[in-house]
SELUMTOR-626192 format. One record per residue: x, y, z of N, C-alpha, C, O in turn; residue in three letters. Coordinates in steps of 0.02 Angstrom, whole numbers, plus 50000, padded with zeros to 5 digits. Layout:
REM residues N
XYZXYZXYZXYZALA
...
***
This chain:
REM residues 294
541405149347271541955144547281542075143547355541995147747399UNK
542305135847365542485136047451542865139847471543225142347428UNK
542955141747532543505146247561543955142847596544455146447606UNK
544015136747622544445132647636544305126047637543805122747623UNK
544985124347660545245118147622544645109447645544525104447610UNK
544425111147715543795105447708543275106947676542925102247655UNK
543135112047666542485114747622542525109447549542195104847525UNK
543125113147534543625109647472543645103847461543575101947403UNK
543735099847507543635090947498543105088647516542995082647506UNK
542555093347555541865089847541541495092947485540925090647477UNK
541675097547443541345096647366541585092547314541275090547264UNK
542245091247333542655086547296542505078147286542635074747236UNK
542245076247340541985071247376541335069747336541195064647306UNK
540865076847344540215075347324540105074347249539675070547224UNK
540595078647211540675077847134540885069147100540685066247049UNK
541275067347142541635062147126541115057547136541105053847086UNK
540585055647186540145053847204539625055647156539195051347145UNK
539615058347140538865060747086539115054646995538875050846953UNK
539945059147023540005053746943539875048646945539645045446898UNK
539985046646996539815036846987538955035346998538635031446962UNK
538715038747048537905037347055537695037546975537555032046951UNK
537655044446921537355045946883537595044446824537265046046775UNK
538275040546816538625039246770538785042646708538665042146648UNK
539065045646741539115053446679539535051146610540065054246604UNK
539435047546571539855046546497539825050746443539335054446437UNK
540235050946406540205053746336540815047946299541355045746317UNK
540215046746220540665044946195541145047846140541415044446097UNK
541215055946150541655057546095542185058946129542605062046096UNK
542385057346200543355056046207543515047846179543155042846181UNK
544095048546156544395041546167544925041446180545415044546161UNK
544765035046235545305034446265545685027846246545425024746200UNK
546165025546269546565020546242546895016346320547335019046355UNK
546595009846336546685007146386546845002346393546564998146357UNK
547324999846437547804993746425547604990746496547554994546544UNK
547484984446502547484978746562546834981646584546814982046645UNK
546374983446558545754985846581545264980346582545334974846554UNK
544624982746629544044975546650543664976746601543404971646579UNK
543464983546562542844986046553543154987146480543754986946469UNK
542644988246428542754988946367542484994846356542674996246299UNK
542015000946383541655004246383541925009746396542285008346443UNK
541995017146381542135020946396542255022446467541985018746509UNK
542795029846496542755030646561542285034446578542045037046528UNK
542055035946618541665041746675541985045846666542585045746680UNK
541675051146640541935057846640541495064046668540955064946641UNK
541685068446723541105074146740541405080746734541885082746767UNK
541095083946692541255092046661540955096346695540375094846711UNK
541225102746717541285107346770541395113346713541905114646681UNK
540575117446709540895123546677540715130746735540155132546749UNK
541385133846761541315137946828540985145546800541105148146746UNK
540655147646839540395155746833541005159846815540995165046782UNK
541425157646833542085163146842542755159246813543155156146848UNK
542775159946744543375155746720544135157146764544615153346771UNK
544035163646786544955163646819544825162046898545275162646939UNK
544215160146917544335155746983544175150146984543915147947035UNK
544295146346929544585137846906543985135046917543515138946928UNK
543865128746918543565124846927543555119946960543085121346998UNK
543745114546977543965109147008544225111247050544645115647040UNK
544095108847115544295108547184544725102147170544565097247136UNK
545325103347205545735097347193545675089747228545255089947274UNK
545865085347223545565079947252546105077347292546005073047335UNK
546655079747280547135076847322547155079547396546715083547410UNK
547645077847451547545078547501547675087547522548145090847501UNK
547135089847566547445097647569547565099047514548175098547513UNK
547375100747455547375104047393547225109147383546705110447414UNK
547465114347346546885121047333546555120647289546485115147263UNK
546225126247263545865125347207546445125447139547045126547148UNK
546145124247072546445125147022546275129946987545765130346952UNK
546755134446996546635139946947547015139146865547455135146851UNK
546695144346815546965143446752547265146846697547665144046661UNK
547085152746689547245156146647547655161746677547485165746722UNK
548255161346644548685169146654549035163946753549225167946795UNK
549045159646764549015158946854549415153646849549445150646796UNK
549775151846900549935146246917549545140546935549165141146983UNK
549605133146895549375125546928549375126946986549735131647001UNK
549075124247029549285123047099549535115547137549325110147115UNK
549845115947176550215110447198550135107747248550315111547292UNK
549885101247277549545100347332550085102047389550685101547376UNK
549805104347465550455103647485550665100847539550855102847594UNK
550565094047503550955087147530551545086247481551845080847486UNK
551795090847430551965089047365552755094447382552625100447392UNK
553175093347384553825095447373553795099647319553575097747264UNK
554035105947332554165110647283554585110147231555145108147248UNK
554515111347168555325108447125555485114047088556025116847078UNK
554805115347065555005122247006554305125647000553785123647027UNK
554415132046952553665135046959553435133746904553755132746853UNK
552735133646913552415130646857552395136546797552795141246798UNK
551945135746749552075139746688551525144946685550915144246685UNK
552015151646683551605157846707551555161846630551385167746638UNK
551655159846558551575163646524551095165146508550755160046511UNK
550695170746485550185171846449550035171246412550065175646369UNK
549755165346401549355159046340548955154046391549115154246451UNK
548595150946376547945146846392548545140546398549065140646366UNK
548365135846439548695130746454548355125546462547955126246507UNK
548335118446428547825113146459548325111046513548925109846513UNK
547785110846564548145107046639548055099346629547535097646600UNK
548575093446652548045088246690548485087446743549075088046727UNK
548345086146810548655086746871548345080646918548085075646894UNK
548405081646979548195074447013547425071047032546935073647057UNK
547495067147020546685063647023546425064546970545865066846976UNK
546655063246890546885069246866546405071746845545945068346822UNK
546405077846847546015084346843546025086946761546565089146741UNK
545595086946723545675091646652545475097546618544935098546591UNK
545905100946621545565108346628545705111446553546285112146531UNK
545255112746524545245115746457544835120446443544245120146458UNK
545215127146401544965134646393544795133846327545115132446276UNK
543905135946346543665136246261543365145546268542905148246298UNK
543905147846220544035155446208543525157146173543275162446191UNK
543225154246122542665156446078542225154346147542295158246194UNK
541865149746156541175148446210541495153846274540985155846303UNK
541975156346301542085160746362541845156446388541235156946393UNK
542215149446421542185145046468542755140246483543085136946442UNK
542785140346527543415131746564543005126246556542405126746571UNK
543175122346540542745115646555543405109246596543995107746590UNK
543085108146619543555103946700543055096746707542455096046715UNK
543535092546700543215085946700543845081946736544445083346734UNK
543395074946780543845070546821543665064746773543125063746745UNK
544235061346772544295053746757544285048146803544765047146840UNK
543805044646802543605040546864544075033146809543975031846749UNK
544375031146837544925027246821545295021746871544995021346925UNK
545795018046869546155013546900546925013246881547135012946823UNK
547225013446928548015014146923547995007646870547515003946858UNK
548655007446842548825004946776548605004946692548885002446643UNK
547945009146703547775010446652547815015346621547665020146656UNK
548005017346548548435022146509547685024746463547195021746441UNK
547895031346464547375037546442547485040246391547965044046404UNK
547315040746331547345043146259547305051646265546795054746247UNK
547895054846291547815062646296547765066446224547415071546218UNK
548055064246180548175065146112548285062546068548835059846075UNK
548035061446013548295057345955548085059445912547495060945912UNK
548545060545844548425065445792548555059845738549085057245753UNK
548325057345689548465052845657548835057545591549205056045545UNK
548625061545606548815067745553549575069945546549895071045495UNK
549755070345603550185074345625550745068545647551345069745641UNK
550485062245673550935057445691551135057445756551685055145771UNK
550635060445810550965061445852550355059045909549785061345907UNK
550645053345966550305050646006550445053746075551055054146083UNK
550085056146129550325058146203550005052246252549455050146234UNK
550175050446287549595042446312549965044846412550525047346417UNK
549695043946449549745044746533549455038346561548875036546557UNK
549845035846584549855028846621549565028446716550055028446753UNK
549145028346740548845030246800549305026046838549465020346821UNK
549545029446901549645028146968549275027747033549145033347057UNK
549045021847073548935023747120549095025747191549585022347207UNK
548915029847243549155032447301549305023047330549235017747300UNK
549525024747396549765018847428549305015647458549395009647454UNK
548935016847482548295012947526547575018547492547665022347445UNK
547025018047522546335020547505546455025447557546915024647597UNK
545875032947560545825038347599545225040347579545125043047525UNK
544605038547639543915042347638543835035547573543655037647518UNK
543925029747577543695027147523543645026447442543285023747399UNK
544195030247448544385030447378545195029847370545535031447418UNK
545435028147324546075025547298546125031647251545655032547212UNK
546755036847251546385041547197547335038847172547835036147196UNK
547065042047104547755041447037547995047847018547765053447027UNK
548515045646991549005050146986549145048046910548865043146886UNK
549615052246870549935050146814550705050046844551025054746869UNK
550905042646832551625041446835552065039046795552615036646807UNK
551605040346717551995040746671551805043646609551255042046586UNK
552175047746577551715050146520552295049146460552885050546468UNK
552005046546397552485045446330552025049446288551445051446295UNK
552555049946233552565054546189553045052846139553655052746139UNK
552475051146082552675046046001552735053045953552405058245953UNK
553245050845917553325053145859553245049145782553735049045745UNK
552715046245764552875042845691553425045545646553895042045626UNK
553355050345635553865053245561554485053545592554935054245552UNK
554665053245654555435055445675555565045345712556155044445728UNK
555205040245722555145035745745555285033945819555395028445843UNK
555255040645850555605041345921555125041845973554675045845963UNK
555115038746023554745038446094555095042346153555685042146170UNK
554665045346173554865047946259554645046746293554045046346279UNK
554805044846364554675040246403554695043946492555185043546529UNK
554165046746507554285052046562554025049246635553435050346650UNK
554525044946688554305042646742554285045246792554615050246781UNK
554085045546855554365046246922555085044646907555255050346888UNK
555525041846903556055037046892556435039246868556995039446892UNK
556215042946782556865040246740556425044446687555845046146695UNK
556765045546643556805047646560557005044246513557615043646517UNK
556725040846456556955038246419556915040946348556395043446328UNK
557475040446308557025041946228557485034146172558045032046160UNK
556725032546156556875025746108556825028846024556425032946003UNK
557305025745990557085024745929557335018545904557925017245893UNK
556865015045897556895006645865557225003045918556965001445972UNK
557855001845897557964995345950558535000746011558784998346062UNK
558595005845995559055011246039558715014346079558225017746062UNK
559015013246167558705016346216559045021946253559505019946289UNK
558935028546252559485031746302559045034146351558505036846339UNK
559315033146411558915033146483559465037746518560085038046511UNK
558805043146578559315048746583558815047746666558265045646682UNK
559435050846701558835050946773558715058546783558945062946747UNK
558265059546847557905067646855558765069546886558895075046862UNK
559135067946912559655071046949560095075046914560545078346942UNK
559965074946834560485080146792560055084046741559455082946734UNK
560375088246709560005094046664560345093146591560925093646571UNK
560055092346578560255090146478559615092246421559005092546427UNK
560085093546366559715095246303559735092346256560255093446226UNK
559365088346229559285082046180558905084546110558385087846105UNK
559385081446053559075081646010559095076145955559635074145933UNK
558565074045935558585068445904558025067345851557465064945863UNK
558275069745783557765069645715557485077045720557765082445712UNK
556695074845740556365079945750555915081145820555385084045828UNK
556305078245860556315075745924556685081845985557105079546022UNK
556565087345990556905089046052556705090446115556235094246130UNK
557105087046158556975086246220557375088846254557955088146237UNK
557185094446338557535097846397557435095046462556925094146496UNK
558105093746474557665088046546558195093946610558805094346618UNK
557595097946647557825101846694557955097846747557675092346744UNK
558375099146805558695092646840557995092846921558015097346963UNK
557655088946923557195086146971556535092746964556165094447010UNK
556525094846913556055098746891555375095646842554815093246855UNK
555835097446771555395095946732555685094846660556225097346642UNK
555315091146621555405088846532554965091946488554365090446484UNK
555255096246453555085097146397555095095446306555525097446267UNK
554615092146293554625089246219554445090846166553925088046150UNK
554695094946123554515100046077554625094146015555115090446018UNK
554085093745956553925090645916553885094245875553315096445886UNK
554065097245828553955101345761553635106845804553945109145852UNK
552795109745782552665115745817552075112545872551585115945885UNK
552195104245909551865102745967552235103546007552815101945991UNK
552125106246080552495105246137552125101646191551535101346207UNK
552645099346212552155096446287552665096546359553245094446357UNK
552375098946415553015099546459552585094446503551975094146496UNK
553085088946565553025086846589553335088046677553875085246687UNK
553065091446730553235092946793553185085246839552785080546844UNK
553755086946863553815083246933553825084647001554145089247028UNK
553375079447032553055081547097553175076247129553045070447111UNK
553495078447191553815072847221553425073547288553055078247302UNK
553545069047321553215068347393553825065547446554385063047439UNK
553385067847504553985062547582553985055047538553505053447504UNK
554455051947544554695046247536554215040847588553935035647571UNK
554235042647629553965037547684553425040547702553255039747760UNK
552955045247655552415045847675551625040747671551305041947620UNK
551435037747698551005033647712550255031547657549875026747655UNK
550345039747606549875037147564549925039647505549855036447453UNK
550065045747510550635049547443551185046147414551695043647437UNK
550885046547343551685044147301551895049347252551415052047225UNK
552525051747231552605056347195552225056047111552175050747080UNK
552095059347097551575061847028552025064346976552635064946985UNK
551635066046905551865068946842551185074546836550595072746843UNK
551365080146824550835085646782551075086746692551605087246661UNK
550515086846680550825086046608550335094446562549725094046558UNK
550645099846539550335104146519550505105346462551055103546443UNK
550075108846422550235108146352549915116446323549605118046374UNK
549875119146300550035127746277549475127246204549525123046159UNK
549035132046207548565129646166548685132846095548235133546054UNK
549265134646087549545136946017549755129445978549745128745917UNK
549975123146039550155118045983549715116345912549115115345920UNK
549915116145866549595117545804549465107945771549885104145748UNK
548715106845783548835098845760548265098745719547895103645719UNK
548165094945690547865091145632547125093745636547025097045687UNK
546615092945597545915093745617545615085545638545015084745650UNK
546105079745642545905072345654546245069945722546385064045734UNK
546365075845769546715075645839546235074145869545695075945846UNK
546255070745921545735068245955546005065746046546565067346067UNK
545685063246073545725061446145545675066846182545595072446158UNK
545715065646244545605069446325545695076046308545245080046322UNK
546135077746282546405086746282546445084946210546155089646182UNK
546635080946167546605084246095545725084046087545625089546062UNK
545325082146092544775084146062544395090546070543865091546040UNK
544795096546128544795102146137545245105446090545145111446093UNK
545765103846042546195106846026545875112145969546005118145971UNK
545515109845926545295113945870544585114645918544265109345917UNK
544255120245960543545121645992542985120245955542805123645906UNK
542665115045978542115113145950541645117745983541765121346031UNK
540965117045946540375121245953540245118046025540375112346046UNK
539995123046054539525122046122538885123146158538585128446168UNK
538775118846169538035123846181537655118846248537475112946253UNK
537685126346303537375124946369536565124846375536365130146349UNK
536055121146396535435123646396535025118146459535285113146483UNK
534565119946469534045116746513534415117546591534395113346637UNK
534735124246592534815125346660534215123146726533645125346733UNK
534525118646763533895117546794534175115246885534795115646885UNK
534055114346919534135113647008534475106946996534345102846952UNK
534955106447048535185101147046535415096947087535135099247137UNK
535785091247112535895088747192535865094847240535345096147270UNK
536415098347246536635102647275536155109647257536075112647204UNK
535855111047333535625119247329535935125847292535775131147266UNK
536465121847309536985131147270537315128447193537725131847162UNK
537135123847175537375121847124536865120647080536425116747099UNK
536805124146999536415122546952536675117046913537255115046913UNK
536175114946878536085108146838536005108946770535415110346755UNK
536445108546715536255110046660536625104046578537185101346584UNK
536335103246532536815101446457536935103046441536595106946409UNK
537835102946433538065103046377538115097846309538235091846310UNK
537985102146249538245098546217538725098246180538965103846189UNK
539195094446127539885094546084539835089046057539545084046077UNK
540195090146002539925088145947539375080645928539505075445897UNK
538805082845959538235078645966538145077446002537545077546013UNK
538655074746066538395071446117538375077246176538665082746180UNK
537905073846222537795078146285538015075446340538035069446355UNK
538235081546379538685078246452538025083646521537695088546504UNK
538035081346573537645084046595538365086446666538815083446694UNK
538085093246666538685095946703538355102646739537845105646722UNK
538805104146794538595109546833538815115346822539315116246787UNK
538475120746851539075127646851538775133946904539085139146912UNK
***
């Protein structure tokens, strides 16, 4: 792993770069995309590390550390205002964090698998959807304020969270909090702390921290990360983590639900790859193959 922080953004750099040269796809995520050019799946590149508790993904944001995962704290870039601490219990946690980063613990294979979404601000990401269960999670991309090193990187600056059986929406911004059901809106800002409950709907909104949305036995917490106001290329972000006990359907699917029930895995044709210190190998799940490093 790098030992500091330029090391850090020139592997970060080179990964991000590889995804687009080699066009790394798979088509068993789906995603769900609104105002988009392309009809075709996103770019996705999977990262499985030698050492699951020294993370994977080098972060992409500015001065970032690495991301660590299990049993540890997210890490927080730090251009990023401190608000609250992230979630230290002992349970497996799916991360997605900035540029956004997806980090998922497959306990049977004894591996992380860490993948970037090569994407465009305004377009919304299918994190979960359980048709089973009734329950949709979708993250709406943000972008930074101007380009850096040539890239425009995203953020999630908004993440909702559907309930079919309870008919209620949550609505988690930079901004604001909302929860809809039908034609009723109640909108709450980050500046107060409240406990909501509504059907089968409950929601904790810690004051300039964080939201939590407990759905029957799904949870999903949503952190806020704020930035300088007048900083020149930073805009404040959403982390959105989710606890791998949530219990969903066997027809869950997208970004982090299609990790939810661990599909079979299987690494092979280890072989040399761009990078000297970096091997080259396939994975595969369920059928399809992603070609990824470790």
């Amino acid at each position: 792993m790098a030992r500091t922080i330029g090391k850090k953004r020139k592997i970060t750099q080179q990964i991000l770069m590889l995804a687009v040269e080699h066009q790394f796809v798979t088509p068993l995520t789906a995603l769900l995309v609104e105002s988009s050019d392309t009809d075709g799946p996103e770019r996705l590149l999977a990262d499985s590390p030698k050492d699951p508790k020294q993370g994977c993904c080098p972060g992409a944001g500015p001065s970032t550390s690495k991301i660590t995962f299990v049993n540890s704290k997210p890490p927080i870039p730090s251009w990023v205002t401190p608000v609250t601490p992230s979630p230290s219990e002992a349970q497996t946690i799916h991360v997605v964090e900035n540029d956004p980063h997806f980090i998922v613990h497959l306990p049977k294979s004894g591996m992380d698998v860490c993948f970037n979404v090569d994407s465009k601000p305004g377009h919304v990401l299918s994190l979960v959807s359980d048709p089973d269960a009734g329950i949709v999670v979708n993250g709406q991309l943000v972008g930074s304020k101007k380009m850096k090193n040539d890239k425009l990187n995203t953020y999630f600056g908004t993440i909702s969270v559907y309930s079919r059986a309870a008919g209620v929406k949550v609505v988690v911004s930079t901004n604001s909090i909302s929860l809809m059901e039908g034609r009723n809106n109640h909108s709450f800002s980050w500046g107060g702390t409240a406990e909501l409950s509504l059907h089968r709907v409950k929601v904790a909104i810690e004051k300039e921290q964080k939201v939590t949305v407990v759905i029957d036995k799904i949870s999903v917490m949503v952190m806020l990360h704020r930035v300088w106001k007048k900083h020149p290329i930073n805009v404040d972000f959403l982390g959105i983590y989710m606890p791998s006990d949530n219990q969903y359907s066997a027809q869950v699917h997208g970004l982090i639900g299609q990790f939810a029930i661990e599909p079979e895995v299987k690494v092979f044709d280890v072989r040399e790859g761009t990078e000297p210190e970096k091997k080259a190998a396939t994975m595969e799940v369920k059928g399809n193959k992603l070609t990824v490093t470790r």
